[in-house]
C-alpha positions as CSV (number, residue, x, y, z in Angstrom):
1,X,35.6,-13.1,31.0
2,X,32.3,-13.4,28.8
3,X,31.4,-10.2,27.1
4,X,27.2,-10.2,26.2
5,X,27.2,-8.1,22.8
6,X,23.5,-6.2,21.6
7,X,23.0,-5.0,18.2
8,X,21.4,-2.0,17.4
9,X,20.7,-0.4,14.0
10,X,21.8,3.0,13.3
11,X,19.6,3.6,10.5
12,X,16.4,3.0,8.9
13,X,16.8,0.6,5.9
14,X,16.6,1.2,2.5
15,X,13.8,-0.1,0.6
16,X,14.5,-1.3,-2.9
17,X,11.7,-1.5,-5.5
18,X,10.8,0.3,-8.8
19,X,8.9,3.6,-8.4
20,X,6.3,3.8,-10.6
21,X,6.7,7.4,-11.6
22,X,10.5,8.1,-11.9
23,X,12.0,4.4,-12.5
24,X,14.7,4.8,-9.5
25,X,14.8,1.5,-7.7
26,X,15.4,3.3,-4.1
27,X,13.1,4.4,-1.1
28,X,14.1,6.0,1.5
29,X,12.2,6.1,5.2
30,X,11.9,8.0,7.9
31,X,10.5,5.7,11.1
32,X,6.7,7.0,10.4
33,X,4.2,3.8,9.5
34,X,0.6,3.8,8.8
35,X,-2.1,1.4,11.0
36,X,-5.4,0.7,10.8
37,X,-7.2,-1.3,13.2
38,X,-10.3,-3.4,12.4
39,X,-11.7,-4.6,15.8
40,X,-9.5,-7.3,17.2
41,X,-6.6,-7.1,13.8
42,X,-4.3,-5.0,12.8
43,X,-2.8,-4.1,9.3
44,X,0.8,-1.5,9.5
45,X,2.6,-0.5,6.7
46,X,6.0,1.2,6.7
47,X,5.8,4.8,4.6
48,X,8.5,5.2,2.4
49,X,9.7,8.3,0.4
50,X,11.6,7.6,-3.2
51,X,15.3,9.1,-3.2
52,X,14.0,10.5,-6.6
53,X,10.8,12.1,-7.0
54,X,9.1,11.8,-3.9
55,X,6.5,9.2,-4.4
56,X,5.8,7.2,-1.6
57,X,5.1,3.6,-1.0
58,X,3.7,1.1,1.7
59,X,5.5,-1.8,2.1
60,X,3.1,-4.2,5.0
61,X,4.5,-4.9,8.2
62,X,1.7,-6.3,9.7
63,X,-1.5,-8.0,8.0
64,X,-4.3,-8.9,9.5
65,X,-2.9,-9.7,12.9
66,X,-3.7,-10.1,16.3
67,X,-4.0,-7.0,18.7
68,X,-3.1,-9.7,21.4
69,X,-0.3,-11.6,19.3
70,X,1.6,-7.7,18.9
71,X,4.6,-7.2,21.3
């Protein structure tokens, strides 16, 4: 009997780089991203709150892609 497994995560990751106001080294997210669309390509950034302060931060998901190459 063959069992067919699927991971799925149970939490938005952590992101870890230096904020520039506080010095923690955490950022936490919350699913919400940032796209802008220039005709045919697309640019999306993940937004990303420090653990800390509060500062945020855009680490890139997408550059410059696409719209057809986007599942």
């Amino acid at each position: 009997m063959s069992k067919t497994w699927v991971v799925v995560p149970t939490c938005l990751p952590i992101v870890l780089r230096h904020c520039h106001r506080c010095a923690s080294e955490r950022f936490r997210t919350n699913g919400k991203f940032r796209v802008d669309a220039n005709h045919r390509l697309l640019d999306a950034w993940l937004l990303a709150l420090c653990s800390e302060c509060g500062d945020t931060t855009e680490p890139t998901v997408l550059q410059r892609m696409n719209v057809r190459s986007v599942r």
